[in-house]
DSSP file (Angstrom, degrees, kcal/mol; ACC not computed):
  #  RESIDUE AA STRUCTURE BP1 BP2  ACC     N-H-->O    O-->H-N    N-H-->O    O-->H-N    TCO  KAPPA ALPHA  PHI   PSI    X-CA   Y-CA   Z-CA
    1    1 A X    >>        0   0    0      0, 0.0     4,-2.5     0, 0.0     3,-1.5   0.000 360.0 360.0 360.0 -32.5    9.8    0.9  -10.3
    2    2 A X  H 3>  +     0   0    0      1,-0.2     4,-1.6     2,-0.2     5,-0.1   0.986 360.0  48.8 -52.4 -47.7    8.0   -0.5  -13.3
    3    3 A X  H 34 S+     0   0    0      1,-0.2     4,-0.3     2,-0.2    -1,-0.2   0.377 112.3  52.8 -74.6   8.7    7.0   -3.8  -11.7
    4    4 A X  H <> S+     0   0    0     -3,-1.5     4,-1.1     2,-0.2    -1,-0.2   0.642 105.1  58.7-123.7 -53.4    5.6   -1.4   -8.4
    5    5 A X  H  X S+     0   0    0     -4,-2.5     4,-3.3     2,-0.3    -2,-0.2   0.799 105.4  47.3 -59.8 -29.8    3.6    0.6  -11.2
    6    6 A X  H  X S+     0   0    0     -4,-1.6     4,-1.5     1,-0.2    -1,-0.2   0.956 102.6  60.5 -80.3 -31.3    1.8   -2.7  -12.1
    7    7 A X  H  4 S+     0   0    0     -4,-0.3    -2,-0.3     2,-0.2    -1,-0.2   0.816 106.5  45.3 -46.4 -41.0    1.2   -3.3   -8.7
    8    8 A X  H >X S+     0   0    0     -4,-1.1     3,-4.5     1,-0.2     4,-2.3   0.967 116.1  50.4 -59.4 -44.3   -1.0    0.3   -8.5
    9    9 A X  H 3X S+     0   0    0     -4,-3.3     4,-1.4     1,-0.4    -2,-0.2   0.797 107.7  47.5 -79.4 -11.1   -2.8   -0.7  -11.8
   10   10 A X  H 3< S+     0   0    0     -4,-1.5    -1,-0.4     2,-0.2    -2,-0.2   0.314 112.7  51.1-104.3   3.2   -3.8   -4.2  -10.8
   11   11 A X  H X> S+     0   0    0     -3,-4.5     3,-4.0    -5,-0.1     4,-1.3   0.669 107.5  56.7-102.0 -41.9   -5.1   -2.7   -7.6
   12   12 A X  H >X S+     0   0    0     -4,-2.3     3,-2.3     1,-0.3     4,-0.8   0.755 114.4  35.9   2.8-103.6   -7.2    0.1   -9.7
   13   13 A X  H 3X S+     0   0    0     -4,-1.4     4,-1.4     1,-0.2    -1,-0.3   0.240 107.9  65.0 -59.7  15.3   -9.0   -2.2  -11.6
   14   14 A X  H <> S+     0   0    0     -3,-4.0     4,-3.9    -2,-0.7     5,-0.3   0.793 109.0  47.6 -95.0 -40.1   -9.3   -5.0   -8.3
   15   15 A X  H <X S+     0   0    0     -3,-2.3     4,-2.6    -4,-1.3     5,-0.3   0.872 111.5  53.0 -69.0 -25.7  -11.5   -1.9   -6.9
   16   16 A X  H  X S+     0   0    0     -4,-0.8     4,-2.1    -5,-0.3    -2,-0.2   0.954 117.6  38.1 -62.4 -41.1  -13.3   -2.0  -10.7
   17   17 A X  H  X S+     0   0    0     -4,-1.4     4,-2.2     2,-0.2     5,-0.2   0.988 115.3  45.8 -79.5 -36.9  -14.0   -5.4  -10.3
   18   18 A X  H  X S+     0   0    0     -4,-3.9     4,-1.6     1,-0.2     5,-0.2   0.979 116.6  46.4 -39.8 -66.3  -14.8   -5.6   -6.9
   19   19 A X  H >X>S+     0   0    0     -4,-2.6     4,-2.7    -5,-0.3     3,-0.9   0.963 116.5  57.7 -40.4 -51.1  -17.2   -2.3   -7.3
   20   20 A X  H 3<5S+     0   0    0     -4,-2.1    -2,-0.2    -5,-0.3    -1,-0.2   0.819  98.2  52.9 -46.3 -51.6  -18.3   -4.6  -10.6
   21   21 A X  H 3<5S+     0   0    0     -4,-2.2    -1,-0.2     2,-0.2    -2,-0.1   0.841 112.1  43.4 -74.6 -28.8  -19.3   -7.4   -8.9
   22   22 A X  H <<5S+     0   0    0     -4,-1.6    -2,-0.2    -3,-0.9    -1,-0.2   0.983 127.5  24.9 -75.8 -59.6  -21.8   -5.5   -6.4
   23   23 A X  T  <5S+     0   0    0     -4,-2.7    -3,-0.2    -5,-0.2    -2,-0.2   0.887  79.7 133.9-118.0 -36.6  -23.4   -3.3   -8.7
   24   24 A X      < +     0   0    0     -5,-0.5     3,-0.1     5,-0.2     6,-0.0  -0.041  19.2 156.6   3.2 126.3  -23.1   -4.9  -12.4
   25   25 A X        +     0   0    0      1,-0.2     2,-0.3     0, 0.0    -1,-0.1   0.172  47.6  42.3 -80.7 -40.3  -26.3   -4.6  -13.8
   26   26 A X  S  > S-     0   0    0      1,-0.0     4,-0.8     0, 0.0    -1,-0.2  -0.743  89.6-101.6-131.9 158.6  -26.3   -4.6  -17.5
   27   27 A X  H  > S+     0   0    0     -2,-0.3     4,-2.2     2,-0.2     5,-0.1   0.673 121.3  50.7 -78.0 -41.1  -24.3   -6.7  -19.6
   28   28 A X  H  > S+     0   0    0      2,-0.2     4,-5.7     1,-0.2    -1,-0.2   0.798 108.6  59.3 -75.0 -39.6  -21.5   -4.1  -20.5
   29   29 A X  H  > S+     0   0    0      2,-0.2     4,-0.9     1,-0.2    -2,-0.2   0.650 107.4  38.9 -50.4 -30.5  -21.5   -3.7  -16.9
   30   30 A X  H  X S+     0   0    0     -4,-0.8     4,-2.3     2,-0.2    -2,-0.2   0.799 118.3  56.5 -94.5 -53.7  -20.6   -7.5  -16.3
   31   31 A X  H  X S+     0   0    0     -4,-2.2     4,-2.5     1,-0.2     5,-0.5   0.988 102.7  51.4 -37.5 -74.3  -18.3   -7.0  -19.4
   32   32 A X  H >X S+     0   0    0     -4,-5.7     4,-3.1     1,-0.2     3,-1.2   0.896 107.3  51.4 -37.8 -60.5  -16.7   -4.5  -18.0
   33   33 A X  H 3X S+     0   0    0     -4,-0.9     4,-2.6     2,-0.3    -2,-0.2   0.904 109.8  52.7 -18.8 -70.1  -15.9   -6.6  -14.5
   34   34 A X  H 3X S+     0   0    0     -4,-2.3     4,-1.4     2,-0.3    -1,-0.2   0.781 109.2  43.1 -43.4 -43.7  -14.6   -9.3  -16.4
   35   35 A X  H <X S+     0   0    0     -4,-2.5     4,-2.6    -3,-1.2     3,-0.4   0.954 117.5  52.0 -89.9 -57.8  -11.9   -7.3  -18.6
   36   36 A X  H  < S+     0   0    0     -4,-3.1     4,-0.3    -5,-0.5    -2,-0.3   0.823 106.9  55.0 -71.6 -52.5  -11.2   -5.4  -15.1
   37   37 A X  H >X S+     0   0    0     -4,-2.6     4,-2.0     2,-0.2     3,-0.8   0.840 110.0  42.9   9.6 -87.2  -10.8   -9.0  -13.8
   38   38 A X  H 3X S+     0   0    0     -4,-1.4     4,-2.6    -3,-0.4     5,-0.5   0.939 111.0  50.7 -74.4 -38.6   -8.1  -10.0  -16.3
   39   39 A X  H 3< S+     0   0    0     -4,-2.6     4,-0.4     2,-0.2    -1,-0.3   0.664 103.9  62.4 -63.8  15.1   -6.1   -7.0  -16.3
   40   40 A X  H <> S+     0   0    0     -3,-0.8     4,-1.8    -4,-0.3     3,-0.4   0.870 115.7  31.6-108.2 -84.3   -5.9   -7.3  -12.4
   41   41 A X  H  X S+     0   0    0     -4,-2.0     4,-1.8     1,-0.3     5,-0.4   0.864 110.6  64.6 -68.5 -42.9   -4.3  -10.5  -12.6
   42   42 A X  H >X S+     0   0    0     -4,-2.6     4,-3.6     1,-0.2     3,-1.0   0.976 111.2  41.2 -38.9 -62.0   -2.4   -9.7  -15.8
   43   43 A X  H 34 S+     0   0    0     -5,-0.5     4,-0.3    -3,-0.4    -1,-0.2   0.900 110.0  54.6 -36.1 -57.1   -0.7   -7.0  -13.7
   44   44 A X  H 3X S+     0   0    0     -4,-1.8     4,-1.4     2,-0.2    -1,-0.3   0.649 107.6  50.5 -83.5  -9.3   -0.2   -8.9  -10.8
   45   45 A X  H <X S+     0   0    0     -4,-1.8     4,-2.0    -3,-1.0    -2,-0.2   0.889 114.6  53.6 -61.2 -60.4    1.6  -11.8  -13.0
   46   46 A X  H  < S+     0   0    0     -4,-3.6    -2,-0.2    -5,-0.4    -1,-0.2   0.615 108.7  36.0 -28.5 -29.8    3.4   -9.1  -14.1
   47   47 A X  H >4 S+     0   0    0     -4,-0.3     3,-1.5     2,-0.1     4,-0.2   0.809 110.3  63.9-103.4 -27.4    4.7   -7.5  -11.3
   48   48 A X  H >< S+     0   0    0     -4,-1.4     3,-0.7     1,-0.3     5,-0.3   0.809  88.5  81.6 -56.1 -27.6    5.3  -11.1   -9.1
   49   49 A X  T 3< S+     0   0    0     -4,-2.0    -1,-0.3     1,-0.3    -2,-0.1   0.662 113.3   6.9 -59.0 -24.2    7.8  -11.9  -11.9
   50   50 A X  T <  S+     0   0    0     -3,-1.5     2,-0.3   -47,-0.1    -1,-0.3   0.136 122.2  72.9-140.7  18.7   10.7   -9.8  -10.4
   51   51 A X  S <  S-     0   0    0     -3,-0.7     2,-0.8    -4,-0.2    -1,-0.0  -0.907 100.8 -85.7-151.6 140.3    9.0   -8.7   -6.7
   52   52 A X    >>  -     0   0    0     -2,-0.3     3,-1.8     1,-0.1     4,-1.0  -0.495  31.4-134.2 -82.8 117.9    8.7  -10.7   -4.3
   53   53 A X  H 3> S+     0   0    0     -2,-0.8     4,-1.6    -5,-0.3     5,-0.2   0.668 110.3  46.5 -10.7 -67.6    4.6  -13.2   -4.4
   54   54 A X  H 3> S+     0   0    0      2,-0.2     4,-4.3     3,-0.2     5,-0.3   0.963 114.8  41.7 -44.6 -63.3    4.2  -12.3   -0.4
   55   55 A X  H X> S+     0   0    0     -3,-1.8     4,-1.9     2,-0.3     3,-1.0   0.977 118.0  48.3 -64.7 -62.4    5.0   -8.5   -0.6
   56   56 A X  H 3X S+     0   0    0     -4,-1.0     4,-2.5     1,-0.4    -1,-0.3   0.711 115.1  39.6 -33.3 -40.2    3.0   -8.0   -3.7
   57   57 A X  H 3X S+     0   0    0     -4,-1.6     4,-1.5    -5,-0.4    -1,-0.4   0.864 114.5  50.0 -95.6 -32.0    0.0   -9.6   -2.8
   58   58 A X  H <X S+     0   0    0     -4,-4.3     4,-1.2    -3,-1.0    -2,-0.3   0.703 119.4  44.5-109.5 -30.3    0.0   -8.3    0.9
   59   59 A X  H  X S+     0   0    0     -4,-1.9     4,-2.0    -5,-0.3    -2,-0.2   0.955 119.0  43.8 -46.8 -76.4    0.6   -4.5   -1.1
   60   60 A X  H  < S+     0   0    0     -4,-2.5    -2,-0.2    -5,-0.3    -3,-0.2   0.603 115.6  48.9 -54.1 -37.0   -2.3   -5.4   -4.0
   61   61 A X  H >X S+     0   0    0     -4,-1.5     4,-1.9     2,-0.2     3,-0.6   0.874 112.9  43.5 -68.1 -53.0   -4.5   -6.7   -1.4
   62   62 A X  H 3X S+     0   0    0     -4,-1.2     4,-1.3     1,-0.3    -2,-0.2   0.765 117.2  48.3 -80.8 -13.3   -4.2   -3.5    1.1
   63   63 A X  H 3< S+     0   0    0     -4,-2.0    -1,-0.3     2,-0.1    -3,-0.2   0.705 107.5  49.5 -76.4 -21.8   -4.5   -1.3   -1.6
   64   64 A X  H X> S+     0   0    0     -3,-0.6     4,-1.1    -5,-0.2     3,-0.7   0.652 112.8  54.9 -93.0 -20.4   -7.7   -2.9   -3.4
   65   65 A X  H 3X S+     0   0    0     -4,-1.9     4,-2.4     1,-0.4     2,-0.6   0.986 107.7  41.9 -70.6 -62.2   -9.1   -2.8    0.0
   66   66 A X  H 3< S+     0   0    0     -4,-1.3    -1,-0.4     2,-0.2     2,-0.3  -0.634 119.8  54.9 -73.4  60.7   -8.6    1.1    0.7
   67   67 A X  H X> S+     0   0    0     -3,-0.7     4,-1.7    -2,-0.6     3,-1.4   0.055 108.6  45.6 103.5-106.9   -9.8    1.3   -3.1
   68   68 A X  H 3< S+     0   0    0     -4,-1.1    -2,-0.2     1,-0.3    -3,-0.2   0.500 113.5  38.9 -28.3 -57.3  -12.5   -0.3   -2.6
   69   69 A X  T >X S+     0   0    0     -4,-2.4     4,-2.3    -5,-0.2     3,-1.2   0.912 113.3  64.1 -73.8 -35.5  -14.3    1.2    0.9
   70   70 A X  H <> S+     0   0    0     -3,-1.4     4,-3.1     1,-0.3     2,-1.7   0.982 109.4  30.8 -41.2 -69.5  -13.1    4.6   -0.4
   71   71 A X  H 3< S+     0   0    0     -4,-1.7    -1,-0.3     1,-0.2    -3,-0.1  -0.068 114.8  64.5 -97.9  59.1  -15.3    4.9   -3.7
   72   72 A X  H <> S+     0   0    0     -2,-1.7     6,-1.7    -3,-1.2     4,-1.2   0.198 118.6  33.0-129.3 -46.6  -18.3    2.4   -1.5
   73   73 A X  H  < S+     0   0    0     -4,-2.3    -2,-0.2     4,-0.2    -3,-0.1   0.802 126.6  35.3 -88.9 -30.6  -18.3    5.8    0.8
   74   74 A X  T  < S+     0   0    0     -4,-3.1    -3,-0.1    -5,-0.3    -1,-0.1   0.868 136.1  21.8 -94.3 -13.0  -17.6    8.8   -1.7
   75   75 A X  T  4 S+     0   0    0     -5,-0.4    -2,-0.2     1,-0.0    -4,-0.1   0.794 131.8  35.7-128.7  -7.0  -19.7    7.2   -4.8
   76   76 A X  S  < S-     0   0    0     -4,-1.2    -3,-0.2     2,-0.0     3,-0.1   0.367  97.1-116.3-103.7 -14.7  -22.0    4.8   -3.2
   77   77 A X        +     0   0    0     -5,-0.4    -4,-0.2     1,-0.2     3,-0.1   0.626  48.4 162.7 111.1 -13.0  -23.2    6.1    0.2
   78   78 A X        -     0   0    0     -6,-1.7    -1,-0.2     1,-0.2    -6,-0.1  -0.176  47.9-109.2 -86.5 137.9  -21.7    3.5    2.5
   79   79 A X        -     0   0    0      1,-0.1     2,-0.3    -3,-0.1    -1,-0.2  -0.204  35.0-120.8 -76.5-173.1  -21.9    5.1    5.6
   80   80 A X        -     0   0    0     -3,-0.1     2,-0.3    -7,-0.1    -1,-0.1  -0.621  22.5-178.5 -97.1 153.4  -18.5    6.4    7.5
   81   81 A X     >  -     0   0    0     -2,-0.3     4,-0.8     2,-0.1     0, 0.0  -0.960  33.8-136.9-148.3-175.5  -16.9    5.8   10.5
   82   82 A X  H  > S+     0   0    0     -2,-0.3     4,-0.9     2,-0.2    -1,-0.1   0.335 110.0  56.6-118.8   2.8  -13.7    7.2   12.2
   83   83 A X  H  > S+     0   0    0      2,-0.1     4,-2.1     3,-0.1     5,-0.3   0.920 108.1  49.0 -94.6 -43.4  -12.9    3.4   13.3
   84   84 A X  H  > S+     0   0    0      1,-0.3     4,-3.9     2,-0.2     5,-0.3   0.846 109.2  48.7 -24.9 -67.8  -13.0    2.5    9.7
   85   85 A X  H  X S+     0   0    0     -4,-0.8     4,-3.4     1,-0.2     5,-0.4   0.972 111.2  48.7 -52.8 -60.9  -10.9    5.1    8.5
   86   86 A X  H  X S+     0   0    0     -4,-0.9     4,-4.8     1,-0.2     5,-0.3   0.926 112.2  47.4 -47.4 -38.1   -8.0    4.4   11.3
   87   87 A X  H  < S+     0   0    0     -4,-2.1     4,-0.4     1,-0.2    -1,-0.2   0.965 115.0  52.7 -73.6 -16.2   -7.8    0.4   10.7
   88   88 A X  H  X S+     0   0    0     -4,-3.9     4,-2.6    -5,-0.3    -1,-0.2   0.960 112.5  43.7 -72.2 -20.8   -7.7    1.6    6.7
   89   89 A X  H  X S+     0   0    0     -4,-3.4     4,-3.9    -5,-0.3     5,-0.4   0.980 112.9  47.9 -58.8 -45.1   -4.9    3.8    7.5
   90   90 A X  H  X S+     0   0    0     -4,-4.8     4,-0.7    -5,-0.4    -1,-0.3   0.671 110.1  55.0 -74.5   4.0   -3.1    1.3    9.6
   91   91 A X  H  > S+     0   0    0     -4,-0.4     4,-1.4    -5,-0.3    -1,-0.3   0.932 111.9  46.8 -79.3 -42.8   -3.6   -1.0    6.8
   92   92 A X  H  X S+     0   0    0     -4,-2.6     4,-3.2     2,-0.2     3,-0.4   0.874 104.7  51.6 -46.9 -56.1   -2.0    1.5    4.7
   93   93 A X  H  X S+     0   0    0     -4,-3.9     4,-1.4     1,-0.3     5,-0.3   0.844 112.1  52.8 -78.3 -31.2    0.9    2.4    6.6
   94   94 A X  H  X S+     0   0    0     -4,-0.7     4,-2.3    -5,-0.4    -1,-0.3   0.945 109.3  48.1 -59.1 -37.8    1.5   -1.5    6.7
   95   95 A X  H  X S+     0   0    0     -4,-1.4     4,-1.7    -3,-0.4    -2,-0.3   0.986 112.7  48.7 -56.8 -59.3    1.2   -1.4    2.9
   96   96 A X  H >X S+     0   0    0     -4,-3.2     3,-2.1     2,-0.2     4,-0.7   0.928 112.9  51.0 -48.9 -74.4    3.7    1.6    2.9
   97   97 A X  H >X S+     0   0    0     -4,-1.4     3,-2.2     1,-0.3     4,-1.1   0.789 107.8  52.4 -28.8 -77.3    6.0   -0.5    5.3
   98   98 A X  H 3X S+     0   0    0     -4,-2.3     4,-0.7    -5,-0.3    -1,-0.3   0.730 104.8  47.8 -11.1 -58.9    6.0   -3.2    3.3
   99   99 A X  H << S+     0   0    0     -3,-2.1    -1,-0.2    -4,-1.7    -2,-0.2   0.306 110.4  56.7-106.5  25.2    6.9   -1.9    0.1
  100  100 A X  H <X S+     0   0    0     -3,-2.2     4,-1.2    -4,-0.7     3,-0.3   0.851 109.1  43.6 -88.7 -66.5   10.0    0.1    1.9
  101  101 A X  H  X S+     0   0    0     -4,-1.1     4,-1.4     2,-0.3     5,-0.2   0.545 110.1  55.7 -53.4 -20.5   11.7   -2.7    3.4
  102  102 A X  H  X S+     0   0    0     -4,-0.7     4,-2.7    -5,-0.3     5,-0.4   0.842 107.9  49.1 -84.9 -21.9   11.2   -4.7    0.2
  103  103 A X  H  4 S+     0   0    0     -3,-0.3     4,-0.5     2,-0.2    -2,-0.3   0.759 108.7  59.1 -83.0  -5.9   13.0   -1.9   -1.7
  104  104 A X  H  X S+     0   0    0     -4,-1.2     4,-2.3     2,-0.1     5,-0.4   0.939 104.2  49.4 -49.6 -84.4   15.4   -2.3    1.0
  105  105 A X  H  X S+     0   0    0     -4,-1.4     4,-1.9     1,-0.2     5,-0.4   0.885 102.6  51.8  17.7 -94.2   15.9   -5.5    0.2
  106  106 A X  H  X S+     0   0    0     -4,-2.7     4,-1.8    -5,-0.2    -1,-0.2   0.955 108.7  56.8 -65.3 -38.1   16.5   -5.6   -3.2
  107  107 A X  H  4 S+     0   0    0     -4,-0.5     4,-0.3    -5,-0.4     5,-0.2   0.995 112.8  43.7 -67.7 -44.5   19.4   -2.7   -2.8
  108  108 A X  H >< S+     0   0    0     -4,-2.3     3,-1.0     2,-0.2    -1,-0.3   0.736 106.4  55.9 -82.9 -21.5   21.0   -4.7   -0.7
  109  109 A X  H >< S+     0   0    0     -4,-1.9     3,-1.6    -5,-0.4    -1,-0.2   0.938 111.3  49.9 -66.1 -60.1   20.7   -8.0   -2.6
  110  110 A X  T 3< S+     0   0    0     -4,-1.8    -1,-0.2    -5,-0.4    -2,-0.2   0.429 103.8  54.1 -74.1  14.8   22.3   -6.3   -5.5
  111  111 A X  T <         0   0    0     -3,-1.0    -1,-0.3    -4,-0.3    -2,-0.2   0.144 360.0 360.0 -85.4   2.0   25.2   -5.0   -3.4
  112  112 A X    <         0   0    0     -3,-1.6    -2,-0.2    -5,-0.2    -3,-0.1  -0.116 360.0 360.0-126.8 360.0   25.5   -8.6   -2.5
């Protein structure tokens, strides 16, 4: 479960940098980005080390994604749309899918 938990926090901060990268302004602002940056990848070494490179990144990705258009529409303005919202769900409910069947997986490799 641990190596699942770095997978949320390294998509957290992917939406800090991402958000970062648009709107950075100020030098603390760019700072920030950067440090959001490495712990993003810090994470994502982290979690690849015992989960499998594909599931992780295809999880890290669809999460930084629904991150990302989420606080572009509740803290930036970006407008809405109701197709937007369905493909982020279905991105989601692939992300969910994903990281059921890999914890399938894994029980069954270690009954193995």
């Amino acid at each position: 479960m641990r190596d699942w938990t770095f997978v949320w926090i390294a998509s957290i901060f992917e939406v800090c940098w991402v958000t970062g990268l648009k709107h950075a302004d100020h030098w603390w602002s760019w700072l920030g980005t950067i440090i959001a940056i490495f712990v993003t990848f810090d994470m994502l070494i982290r979690s690849s080390n015992k989960l499998p490179i594909g599931t992780v990144y295809a999880v890290f990705t669809g999460l930084g994604t629904f991150g990302t258009v989420v606080v572009e529409i509740i803290v930036f303005g970006e407008p809405f749309s109701w197709a937007k919202l369905f493909f982020i769900l279905l991105l989601l409910a692939g992300v969910i899918g994903l990281k059921v069947i890999t914890k399938e997986l894994e029980e069954e490799g270690a009954q193995a």
